[in-house]
N, C-alpha and C positions, 0 to 999 in steps of 0.2 A: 504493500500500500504506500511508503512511504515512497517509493522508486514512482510509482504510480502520481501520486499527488505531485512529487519532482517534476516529471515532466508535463503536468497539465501547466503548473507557474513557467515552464522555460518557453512552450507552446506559445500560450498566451504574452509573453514579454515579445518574442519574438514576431507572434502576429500586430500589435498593438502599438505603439509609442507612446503613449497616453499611459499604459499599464507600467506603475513603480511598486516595489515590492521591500517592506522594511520592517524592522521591529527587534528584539530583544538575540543579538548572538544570530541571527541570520545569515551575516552577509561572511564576515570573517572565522566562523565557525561551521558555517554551513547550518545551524539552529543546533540546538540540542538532541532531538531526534533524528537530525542528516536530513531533513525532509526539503531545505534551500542548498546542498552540496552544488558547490560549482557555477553555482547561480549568476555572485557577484564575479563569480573570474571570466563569465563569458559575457555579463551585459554593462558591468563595470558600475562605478559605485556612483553612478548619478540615476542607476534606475533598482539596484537592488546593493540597501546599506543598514548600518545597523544606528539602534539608535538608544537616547540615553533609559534607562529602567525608571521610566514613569508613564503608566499605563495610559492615564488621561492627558497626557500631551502625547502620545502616540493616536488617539484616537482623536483631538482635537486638533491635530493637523490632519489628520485624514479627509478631515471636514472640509474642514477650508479648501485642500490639494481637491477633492471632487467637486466645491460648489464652482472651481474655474476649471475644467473638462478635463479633471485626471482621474485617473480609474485606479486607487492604493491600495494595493492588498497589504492588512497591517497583522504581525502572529503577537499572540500573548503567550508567554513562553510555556505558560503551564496555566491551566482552569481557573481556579479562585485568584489567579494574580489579573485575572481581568475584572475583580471587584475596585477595584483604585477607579477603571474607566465608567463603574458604573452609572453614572449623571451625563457624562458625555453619550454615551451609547441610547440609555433610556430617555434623555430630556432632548437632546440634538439631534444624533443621527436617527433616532426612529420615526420625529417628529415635523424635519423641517419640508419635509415633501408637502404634508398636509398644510403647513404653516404658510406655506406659500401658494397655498392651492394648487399644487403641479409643478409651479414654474421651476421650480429647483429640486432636480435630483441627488441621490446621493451616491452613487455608484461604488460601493464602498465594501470591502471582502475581509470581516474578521476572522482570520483562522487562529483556533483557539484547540490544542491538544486536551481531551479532557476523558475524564472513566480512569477507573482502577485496573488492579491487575498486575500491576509493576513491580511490588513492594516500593511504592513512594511514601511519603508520611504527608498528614493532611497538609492543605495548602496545595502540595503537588497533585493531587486524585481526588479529585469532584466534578461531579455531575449537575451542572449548575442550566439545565433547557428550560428549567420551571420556568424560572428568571425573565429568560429570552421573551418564549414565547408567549409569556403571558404581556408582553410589551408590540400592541398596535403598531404593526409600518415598519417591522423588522421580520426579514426571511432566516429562518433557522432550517439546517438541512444538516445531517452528517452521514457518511456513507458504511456501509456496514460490511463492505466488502473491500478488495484492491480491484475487484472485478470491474464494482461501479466507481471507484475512485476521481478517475480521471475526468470520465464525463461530469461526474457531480460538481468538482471543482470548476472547470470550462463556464459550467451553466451559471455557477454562479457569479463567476467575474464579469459574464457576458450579463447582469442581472442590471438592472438601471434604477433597484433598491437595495438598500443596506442588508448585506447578509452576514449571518452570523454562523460560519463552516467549522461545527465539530469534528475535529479527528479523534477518534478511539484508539489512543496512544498504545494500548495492548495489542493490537493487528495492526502498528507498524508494520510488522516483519511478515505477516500472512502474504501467502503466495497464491496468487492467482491472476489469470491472463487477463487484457485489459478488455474490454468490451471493444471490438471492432465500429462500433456507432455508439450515439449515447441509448443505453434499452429502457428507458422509460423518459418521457419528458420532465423539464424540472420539479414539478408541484405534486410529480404522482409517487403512490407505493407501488412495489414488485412483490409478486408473488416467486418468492426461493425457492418454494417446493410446492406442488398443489398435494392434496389432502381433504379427506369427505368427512374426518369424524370430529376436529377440533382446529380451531383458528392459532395460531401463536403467535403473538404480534410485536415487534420490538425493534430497535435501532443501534445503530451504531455497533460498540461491540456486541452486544448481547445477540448479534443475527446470527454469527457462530455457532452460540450456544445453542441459541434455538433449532438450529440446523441436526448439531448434535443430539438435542433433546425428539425432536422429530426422527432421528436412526434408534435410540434408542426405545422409544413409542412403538414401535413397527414389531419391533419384536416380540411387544407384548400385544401385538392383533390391533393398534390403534391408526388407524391413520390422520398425521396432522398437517392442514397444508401452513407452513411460514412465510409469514408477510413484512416484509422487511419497507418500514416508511420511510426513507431515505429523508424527506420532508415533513419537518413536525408541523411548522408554519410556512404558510400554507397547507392546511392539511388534508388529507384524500379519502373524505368520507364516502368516495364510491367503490374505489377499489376493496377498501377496509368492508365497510358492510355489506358488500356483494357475497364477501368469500363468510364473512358471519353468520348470511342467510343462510349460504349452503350447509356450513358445516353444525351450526346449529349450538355450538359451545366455540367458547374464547377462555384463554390467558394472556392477559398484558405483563411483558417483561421490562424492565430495566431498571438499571446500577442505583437509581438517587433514589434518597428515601422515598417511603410509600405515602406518608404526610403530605397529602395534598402537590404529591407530585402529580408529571405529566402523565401516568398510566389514567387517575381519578378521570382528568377529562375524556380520555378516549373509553374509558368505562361507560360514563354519561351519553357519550355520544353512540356509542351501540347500543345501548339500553333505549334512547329515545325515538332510535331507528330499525333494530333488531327485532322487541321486544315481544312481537307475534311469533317470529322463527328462534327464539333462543328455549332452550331444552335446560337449562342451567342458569344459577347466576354466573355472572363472569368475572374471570380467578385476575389477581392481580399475583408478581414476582418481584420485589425490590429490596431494593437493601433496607438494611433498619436505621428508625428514626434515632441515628446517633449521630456526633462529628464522625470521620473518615476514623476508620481505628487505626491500629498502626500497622504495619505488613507481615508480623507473625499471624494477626487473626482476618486480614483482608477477603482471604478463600472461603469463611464464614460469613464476612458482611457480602459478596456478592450472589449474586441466583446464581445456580448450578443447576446442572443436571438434574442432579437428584431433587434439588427446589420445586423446580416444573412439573416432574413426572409424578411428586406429589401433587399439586393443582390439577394437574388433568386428571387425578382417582377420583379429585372433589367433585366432578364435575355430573354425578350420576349417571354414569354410565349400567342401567339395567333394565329390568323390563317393565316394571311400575313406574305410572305414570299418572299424576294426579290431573282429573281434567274439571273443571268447575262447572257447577252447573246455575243455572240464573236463579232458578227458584230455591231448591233442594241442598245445596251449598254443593260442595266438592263432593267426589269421586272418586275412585279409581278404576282406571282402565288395567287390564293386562296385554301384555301381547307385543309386538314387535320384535325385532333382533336383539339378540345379546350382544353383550362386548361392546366392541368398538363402537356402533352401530345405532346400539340402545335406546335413545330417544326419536327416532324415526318415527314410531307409532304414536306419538304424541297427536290427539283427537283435535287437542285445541291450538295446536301451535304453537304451546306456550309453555312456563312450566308453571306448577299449583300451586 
């Protein structure tokens, strides 16, 4: 991934002149994860440099450099060190498209490495999308593969609002060939694997897991298809509740706590769209409501395998099936598939 995201920035430098690329150990270091190597030695240090370790003058020049037609891609060296740019990002760059009714864009590309999995100690490993997306007029995306890396990056420096590009610093090094086109356009989910008996929904690093937890499902007669959002904001309530309908159960996964993180809203929003086809409630996977612990116990605070494959037992999978009735109150039905399969026979669509 990291080679991947490399060359979507050399791409874009070189299609662009407008495109400058700066921030914390980028340019003479190549970043701390090698993800800028080489950069500054081929485009030279008036378009990719490094700059001083204060987060809100990295993003408040970005400002400025986009409102007169430059296109900055700015990195924050690690997750929570982009709490400094907080005011800048949420009160400026998210705000002044609107403030100006149009007239001013902000063409502006925050790539921000973030998620566990490293042994980093807090500060360095947090999951901070809440944040983002719950802030109007800013695009949040991050890729969950090296597959979709490249295209995901491309789209969004080609983007003509402020985005906010998580890298999932634990699939730096994942290996995989780059997409020959971009496979889905910018604002949409991909379906990673299709699947009839359970949705697994998640981003960034977690699409791995999910991947995994989906091989290991199989085994046990489940089948789950994994839906990996590429795009949190903007989000793709078509793609997502299409494969919902089918499948009839969901698990939302990912790293930040479960406290009114981003799974809560994608919960809501399949429940307010689902809510006839769903056979279950639907299972949320996140870390716990603590700071970041420290890297002896990190393989506890994140979903695992074994996390998920509990969620999906939750999910009733059997042959009862309470179906309501208007006058007479509830019911039960018998009858349909076992296993995997389970809730098919549901009379009312729903569960009781």
């Amino acid at each position: 991934m990291a080679a991947a995201l490399n060359r979507a920035l050399a791409d874009e430098l070189r299609a662009d002149p407008k495109v400058v690329l700066y921030g914390e150990d980028v340019a003479a270091l190549g970043g701390v994860f090698r993800v800028t190597d080489g950069l500054a030695a081929e485009f030279g240090d008036a378009r990719v440099f490094d700059s001083p370790l204060a987060e809100s003058g990295i993003v408040g020049t970005a400002i400025g450099m986009a409102m007169h037609g430059m296109r900055p891609i700015v990195e924050m060296q690690f997750d929570a060190f982009s709490y400094p740019a907080f005011e800048q990002i949420t009160s400026h760059l998210a705000k002044l498209r609107n403030r100006t009714r149009g007239k001013i864009s902000l063409p502006v590309v925050i790539r921000i490495p973030y998620g566990g999995g490293i042994g980093g100690v807090e500060h360095h490993c947090d999951s901070s999308e809440a944040y983002w997306v719950h802030t109007p007029g800013l695009k949040v995306v991050t890729p969950g593969s090296a597959f979709d890396a490249y295209w995901l990056l491309r789209q969004a420096i080609a983007s003509d609002d402020p985005v906010l590009f998580l890298e999932p610093k634990r699939r730096y090094w994942a290996k995989e060939g780059i997409a020959p086109a971009a496979p889905a356009a910018f604002d949409r989910a991909l379906v990673r694997r299709p699947g009839d008996d359970v949705t697994l929904i998640g981003y960034g690093s977690m699409v791995t897991t999910l991947l995994e937890t989906a091989d290991a499902a199989a085994a046990d007669g489940i089948s789950a298809e994994v839906v990996d959002l590429r795009t949190l904001s903007p989000f793709d309530d078509e793609t997502v509740a299409a494969s919902v309908r089918k499948t009839g159960r969901a698990v939302v996964v990912h790293e930040a706590s479960g406290f009114a993180g981003f799974g809560a809203e994608i919960v809501a929003r399949l429940t307010d769209q689902c809510f006839h086809q769903l056979h279950a409630p639907i299972g949320r996977v996140t870390g716990f409501d603590i700071p970041y612990p420290p890297p002896m116990f990190e393989e506890h605070h994140l979903p695992s395998v074994d996390r998920i494959l509990d969620a999906i037992d939750r999910l009733q999978f059997d042959d009862t099936v309470a179906v309501p009735r208007a006058l007479d109150g509830p019911t039960v039905a018998s009858g349909g598939s076992s296993g995997s399969s389970g809730g098919s026979a549901v009379a009312s669509g729903g569960f009781g």
